[in-house]
C-alpha positions as CSV (number, residue, x, y, z in Angstrom):
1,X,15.8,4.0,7.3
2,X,14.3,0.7,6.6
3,X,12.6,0.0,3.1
4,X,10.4,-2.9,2.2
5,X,10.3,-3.8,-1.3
6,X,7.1,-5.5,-2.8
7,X,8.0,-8.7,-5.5
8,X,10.4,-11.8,-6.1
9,X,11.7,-10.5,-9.5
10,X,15.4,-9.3,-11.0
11,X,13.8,-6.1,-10.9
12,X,13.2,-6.2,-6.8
13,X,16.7,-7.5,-6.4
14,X,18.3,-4.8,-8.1
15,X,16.3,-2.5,-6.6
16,X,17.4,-3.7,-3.5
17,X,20.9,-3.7,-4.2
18,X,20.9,-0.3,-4.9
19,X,19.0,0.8,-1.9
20,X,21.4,-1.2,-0.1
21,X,24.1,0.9,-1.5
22,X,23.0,4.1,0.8
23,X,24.5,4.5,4.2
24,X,21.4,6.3,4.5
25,X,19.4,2.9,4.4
26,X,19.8,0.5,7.7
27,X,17.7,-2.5,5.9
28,X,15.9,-3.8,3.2
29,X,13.0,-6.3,3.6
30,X,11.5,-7.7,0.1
31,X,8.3,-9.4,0.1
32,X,8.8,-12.1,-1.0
33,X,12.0,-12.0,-2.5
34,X,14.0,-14.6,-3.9
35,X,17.6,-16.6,-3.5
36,X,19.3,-13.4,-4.4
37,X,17.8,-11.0,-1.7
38,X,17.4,-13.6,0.7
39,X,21.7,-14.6,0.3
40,X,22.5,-10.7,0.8
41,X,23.7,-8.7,3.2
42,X,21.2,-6.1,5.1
43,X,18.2,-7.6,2.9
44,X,16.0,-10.5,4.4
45,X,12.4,-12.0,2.9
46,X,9.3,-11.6,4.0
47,X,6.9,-14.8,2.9
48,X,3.7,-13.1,2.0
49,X,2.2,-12.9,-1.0
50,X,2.4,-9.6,-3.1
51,X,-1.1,-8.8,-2.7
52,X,-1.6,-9.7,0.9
53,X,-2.0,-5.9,1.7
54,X,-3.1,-6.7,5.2
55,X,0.1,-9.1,5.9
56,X,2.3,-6.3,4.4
57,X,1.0,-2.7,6.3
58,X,1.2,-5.2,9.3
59,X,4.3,-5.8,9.0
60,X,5.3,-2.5,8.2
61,X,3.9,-0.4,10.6
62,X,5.3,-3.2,13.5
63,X,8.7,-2.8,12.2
64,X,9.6,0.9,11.7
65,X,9.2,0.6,8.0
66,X,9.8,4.2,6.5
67,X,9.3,3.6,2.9
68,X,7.6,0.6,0.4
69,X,8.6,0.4,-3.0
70,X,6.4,-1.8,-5.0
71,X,7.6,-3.6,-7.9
72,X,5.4,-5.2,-10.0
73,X,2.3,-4.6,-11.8
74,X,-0.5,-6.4,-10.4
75,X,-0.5,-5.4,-6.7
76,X,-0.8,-1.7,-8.1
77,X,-3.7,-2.4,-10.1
78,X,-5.4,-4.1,-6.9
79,X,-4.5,-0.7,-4.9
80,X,-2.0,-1.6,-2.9
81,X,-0.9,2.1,-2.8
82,X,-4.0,3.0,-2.0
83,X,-4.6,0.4,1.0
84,X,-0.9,1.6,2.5
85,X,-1.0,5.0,2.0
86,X,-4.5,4.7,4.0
87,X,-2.2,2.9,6.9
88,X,-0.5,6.1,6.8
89,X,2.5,4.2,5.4
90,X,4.9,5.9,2.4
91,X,4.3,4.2,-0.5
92,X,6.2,4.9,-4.3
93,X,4.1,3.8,-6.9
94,X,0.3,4.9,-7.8
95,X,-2.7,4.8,-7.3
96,X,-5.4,1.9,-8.2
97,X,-6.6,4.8,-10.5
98,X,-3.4,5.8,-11.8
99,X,-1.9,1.9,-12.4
100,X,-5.3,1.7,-15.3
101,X,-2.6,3.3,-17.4
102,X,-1.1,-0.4,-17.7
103,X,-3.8,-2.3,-16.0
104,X,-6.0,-1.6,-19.1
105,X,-5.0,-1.4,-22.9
106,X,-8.0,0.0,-24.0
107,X,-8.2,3.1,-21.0
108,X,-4.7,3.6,-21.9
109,X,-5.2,4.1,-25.2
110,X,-8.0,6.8,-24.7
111,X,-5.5,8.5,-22.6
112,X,-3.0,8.7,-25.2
113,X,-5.9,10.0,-28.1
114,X,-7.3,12.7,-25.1
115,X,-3.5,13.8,-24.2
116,X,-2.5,14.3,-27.9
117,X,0.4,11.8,-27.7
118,X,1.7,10.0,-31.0
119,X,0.5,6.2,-30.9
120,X,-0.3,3.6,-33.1
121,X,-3.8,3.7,-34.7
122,X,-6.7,1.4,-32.8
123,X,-9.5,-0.1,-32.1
124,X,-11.6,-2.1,-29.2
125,X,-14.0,-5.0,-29.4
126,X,-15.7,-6.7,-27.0
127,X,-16.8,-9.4,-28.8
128,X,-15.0,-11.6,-31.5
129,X,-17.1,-11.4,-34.5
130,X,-16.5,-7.5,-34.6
131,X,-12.9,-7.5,-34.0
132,X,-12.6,-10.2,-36.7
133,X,-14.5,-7.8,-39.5
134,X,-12.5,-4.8,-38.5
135,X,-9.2,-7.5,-38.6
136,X,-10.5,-8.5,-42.4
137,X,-10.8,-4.4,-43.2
138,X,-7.7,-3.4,-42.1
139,X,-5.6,-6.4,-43.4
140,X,-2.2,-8.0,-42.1
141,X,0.3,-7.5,-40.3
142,X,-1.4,-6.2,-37.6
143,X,-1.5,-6.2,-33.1
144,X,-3.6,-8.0,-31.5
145,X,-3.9,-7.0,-27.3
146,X,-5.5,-8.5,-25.0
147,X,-6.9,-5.4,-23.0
148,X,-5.6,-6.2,-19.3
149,X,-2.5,-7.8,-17.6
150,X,-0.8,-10.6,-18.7
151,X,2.8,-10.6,-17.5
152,X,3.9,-9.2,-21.1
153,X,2.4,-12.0,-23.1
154,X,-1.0,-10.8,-24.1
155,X,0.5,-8.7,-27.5
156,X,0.6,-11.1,-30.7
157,X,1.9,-9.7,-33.8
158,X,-0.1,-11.2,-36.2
159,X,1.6,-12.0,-40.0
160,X,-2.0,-12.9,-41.6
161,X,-5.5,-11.7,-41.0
162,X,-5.9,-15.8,-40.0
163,X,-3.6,-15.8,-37.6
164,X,-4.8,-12.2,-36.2
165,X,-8.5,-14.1,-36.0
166,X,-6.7,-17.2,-34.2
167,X,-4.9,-14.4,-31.9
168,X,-8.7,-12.8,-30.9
169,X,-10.8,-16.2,-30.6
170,X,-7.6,-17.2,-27.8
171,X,-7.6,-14.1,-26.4
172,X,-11.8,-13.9,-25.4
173,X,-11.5,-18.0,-25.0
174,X,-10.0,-17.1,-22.0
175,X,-5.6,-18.1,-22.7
176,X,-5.1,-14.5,-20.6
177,X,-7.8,-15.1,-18.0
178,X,-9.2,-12.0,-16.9
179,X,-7.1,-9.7,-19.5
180,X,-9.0,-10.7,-22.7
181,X,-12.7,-9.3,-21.5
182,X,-11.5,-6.5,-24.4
183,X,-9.4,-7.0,-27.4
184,X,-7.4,-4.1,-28.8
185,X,-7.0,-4.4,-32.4
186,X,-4.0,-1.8,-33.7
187,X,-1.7,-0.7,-36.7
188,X,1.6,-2.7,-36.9
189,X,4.4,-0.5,-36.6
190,X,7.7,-1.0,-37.9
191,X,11.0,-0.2,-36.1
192,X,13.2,-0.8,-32.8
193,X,11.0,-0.9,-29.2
194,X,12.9,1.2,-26.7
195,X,12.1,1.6,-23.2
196,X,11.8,5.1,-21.8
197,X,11.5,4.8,-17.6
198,X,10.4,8.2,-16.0
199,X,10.1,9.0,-12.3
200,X,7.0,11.5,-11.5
201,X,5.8,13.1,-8.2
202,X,2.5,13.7,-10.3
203,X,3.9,17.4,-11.0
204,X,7.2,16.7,-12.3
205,X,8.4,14.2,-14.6
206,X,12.2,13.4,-15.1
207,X,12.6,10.5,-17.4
208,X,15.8,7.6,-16.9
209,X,18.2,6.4,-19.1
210,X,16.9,4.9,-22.7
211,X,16.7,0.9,-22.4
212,X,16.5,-1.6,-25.1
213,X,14.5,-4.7,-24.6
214,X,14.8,-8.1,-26.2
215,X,11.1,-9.5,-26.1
216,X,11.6,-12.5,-28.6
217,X,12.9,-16.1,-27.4
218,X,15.1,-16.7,-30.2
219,X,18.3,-15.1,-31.2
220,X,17.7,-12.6,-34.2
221,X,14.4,-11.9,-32.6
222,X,12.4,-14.6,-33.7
223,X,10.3,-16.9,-32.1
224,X,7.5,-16.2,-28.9
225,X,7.4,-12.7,-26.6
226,X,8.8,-13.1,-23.6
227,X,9.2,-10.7,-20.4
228,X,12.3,-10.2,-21.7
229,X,15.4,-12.2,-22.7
230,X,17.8,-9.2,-22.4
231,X,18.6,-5.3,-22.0
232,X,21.0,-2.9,-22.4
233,X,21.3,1.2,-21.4
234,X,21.5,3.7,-22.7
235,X,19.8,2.8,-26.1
236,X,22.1,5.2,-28.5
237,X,19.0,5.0,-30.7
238,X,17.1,7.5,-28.5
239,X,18.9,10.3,-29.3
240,X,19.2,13.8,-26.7
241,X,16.9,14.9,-29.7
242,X,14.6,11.9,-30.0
243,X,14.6,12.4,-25.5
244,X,13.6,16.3,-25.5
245,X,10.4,15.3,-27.7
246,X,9.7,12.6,-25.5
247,X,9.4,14.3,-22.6
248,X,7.5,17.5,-24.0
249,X,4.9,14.7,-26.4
250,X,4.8,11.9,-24.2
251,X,6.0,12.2,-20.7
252,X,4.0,15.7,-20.0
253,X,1.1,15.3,-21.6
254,X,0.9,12.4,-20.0
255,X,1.3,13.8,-16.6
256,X,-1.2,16.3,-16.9
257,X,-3.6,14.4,-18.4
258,X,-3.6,12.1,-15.4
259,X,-3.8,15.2,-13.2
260,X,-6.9,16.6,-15.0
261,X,-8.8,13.7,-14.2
262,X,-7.4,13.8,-11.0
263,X,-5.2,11.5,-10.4
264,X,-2.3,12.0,-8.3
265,X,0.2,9.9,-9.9
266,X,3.6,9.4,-7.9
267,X,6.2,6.8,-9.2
268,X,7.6,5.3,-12.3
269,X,5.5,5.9,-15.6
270,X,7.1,3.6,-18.3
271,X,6.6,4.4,-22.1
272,X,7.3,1.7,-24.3
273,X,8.2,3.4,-28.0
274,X,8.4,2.0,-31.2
275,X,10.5,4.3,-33.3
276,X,10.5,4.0,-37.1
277,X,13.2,4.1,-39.0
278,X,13.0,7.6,-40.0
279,X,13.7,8.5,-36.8
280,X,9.8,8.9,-35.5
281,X,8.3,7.8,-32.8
282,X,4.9,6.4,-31.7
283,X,3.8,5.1,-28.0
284,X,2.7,1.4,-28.0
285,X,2.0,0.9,-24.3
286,X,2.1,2.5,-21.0
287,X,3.7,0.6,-17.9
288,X,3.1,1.8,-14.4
289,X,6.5,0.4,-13.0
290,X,9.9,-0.1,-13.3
291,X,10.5,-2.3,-16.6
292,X,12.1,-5.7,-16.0
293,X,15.1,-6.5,-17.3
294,X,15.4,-2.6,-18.2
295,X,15.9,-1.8,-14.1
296,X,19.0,-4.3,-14.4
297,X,20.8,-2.3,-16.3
298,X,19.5,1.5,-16.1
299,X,20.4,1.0,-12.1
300,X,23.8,0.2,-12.0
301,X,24.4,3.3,-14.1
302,X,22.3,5.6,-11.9
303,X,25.0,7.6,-9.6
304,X,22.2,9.9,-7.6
305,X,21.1,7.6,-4.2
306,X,18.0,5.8,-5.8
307,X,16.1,6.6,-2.5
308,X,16.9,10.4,-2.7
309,X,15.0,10.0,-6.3
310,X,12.3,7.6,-4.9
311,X,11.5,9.8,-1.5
312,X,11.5,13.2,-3.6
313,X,8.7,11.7,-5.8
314,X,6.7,10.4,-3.0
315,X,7.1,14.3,-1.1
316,X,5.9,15.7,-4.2
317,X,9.1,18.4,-4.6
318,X,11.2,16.1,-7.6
319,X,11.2,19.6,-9.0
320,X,13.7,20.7,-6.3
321,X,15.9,18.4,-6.9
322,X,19.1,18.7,-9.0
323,X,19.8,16.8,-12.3
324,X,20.0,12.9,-12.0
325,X,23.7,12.2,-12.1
326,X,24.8,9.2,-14.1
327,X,27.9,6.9,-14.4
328,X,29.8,7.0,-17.8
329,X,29.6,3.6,-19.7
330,X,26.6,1.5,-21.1
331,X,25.2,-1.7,-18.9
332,X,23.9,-4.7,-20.7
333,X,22.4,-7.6,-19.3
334,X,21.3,-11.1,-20.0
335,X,18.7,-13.4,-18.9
336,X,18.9,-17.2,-17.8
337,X,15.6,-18.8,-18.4
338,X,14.6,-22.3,-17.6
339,X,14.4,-24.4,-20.6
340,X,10.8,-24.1,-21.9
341,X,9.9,-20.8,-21.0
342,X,8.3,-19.2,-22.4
343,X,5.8,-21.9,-22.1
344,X,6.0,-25.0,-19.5
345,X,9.6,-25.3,-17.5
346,X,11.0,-27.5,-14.6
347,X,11.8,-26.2,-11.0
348,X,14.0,-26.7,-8.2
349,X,17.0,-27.4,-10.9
350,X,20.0,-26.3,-8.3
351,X,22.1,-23.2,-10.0
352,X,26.0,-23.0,-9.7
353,X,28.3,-20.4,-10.7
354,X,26.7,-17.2,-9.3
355,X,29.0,-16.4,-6.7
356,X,32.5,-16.9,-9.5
357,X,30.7,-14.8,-11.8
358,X,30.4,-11.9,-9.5
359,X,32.8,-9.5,-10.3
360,X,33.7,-5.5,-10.2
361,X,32.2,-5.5,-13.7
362,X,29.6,-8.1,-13.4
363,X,26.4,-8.8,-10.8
364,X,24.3,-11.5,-11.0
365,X,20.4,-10.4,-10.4
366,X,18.4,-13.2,-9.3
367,X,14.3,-13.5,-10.5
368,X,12.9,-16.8,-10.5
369,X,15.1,-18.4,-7.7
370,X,14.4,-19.8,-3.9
371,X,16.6,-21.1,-1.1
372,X,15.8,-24.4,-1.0
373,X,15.9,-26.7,3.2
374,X,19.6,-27.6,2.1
375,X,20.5,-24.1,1.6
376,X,21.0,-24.4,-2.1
377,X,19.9,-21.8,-4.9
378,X,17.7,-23.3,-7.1
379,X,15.5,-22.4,-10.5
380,X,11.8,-21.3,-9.4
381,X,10.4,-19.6,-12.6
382,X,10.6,-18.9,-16.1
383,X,13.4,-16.0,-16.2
384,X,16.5,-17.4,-13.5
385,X,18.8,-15.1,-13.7
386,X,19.8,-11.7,-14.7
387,X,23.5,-11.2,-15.7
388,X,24.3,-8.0,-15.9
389,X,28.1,-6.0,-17.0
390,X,29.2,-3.1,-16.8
391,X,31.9,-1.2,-19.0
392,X,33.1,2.0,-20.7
393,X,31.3,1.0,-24.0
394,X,28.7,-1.8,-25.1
395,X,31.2,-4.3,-26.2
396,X,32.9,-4.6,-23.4
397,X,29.6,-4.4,-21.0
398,X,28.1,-7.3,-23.5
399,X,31.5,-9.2,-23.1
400,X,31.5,-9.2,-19.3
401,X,27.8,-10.2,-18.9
402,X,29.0,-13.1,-21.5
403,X,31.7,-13.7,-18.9
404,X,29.7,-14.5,-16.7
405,X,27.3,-16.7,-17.6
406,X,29.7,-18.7,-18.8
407,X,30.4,-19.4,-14.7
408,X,27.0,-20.5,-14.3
409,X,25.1,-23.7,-15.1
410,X,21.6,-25.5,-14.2
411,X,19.7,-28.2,-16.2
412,X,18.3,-26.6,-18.9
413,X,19.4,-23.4,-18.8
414,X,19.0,-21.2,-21.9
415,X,20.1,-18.1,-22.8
416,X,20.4,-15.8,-26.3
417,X,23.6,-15.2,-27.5
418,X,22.6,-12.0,-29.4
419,X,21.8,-10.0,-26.8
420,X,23.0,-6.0,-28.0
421,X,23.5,-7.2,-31.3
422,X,21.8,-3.6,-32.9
423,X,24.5,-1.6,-31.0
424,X,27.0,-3.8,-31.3
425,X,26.6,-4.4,-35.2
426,X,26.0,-0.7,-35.4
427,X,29.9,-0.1,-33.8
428,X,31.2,-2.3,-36.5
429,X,30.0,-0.4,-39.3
């Protein structure tokens, strides 16, 4: 079967890779891609832009296109699952009404309050004043949202009700466009973020391996959020325990609380937890797609054919199928970002070293990269390159993805040097 995969990140390029890995899949097609999907084998790119629905059905229905996987956010919360599946074309991930579960803070958040699932305490303005008195009642630390997409910058944690009040005026001056016509004002929560990925047929809900997330710039987790500087699976800190009340108070209720307002939700729904130190949990946000850098490493790991998974949720019987088998081992990746990001970087910088650092234990997942007219890779966004090893424990996955960004070099290129260090201090104790 052919497969066309929507988006130009790491996440699309693993996703391909795995696909690729089927004997039961003849090609892959990613729109648009990037270097990395347009260097391998049985994969080419498709220049159209992610939310050129007409471009993309065209080009699926001329081609024998048996199954699109979309990637990213923002073409589900324009409907692209909605336009396709009208086509007549297979399509995993949901609805236009179903992707308001990430599209908007604020609808997700009434969600979570109807469906009974643990989250963090809020409120949501539509003007500044407001937001600012209920800031000045509450007191600091607190989260400051801006209600709609914003490529996982649009959360500031703010230290002081001043810089909470500097957080809301930027956010309804307009620094996230479109996303800060609401600001969600909510309880700070203190803990470790992990990354809970579930696949759903809108019936039943299986989640993924646990992923941990390094959002900060800096090493230590300091400095500005970031899509993501890092990964690694399975997070020890979500425990079997922790998992079974995940999927009975979040993933479920969840599930059919979408269905009663019926909404036939068929994909990946992503919870992003903080869990406290006493071992609690709360839901900060809902994602409607695979997480990016967690698909880096939850993927290798995954031993069931990803499109077995992917085609069971889309025929609505994920209940018929048997366990998701995984590999033993943990996965850990890394991200190369161009220097600046997360603010203002340079592009076109040309990137060496990907093909020596390719090993059994190592792949290299390109995101912001392009062929350039001389045939060279080169940097064309923010996050370059995903580095991700594999290995029977942490510390050696963390060593090998170490190992191979040492092979690799551009002009600028930075990277933290920290990534795992909760699992990896925790093994030294």
């Amino acid at each position: 079967m052919k497969v066309l995969v929507v988006g130009n990140g790491g996440r699309e390029h693993a996703l391909a890779w795995k696909l690729l890995q089927s004997k039961q899949i003849e090609q892959v097609v990613c729109v648009p891609g990037n270097g990395g999907t347009a260097s391998m084998a049985g994969c080419q790119n498709l220049p159209l832009a992610v939310d050129d629905f007409a471009g993309i059905s065209k080009f699926a229905l001329e081609n024998g296109i048996s199954l699109v996987v979309v990637g990213p956010e923002v073409p589900l919360a324009k409907g692209i699952t909605d336009y396709l599946q009208a086509k007549g074309l297979m399509v995993f991930g949901p609805v236009k009404a179903g992707a308001q579960i990430e599209a908007s803070k604020a609808w997700a958040k009434a969600l979570m309050q109807e469906a009974g699932i643990p989250t963090a305490k809020a409120a949501v303005f539509t003007e500044a004043a407001a937001a600012k008195s209920y800031v000045k009642a509450q007191g600091a630390p607190i989260v400051v949202k801006a209600d709609g997409l914003a490529a996982g910058k649009g959360v500031i944690v703010a230290e002081t009700v001043e810089q909470a009040h500097s957080a809301i005026d930027a956010i309804f001056q307009g620094q996230f466009g479109s996303a800060g016509e609401f600001v969600v004002v909510e309880e700070c929560l203190i803990g470790q973020e992990v990354s809970v990925l579930a696949l759903t047929d809108g019936l039943t809900i299986r989640p993924l391996l646990p992923a941990q997330d390094h959002k900060r710039i800096g090493e230590g987790d300091t400095g500005e959020n970031t899509g993501g500087m890092g990964a690694y699976a399975p997070a020890p800190i979500a425990t079997p325990e922790l998992m079974a009340r995940v999927q009975q108070e979040v993933l479920e209720r969840a599930i059919a609380t979408l269905k009663s307002k019926g909404i036939d939700y068929r994909g990946v729904l992503y919870a992003g937890l903080m869990i406290s130190p006493d071992g609690d949990f709360k839901v900060l946000e809902f994602n409607c797609r695979f997480g990016d850098p967690e698909t880096q490493v939850i993927l290798p790991l995954l031993e069931t054919p990803l499109e077995e998974l992917i085609l069971a949720c889309v025929q609505q019987r994920l209940g018929e199928m048997p366990p998701i088998a995984w590999k033993p081992g943990a996965a850990a990746t890394v991200v190369a970002a161009a220097g600046g990001y997360p603010g203002g970087y340079a592009k076109g910088q040309v990137i060496t070293g990907t093909e020596q650092a390719t090993t059994d234990n190592v792949t290299v997942f390109h995101a912001g990269t392009k062929l350039n007219e001389q045939n060279q890779i080169v940097t064309d966004g923010g996050r370059v390159l995903n580095i991700t090893g594999i290995g029977s424990n942490f510390e050696e996955a963390i060593a090998q993805a170490y190992v191979g960004i040492q092979s690799i070099d551009f002009e600028g290129m930075y990277y933290r040097r920290d990534i795992g260090h909760r699992v990896l201090r925790k093994a030294e104790v």
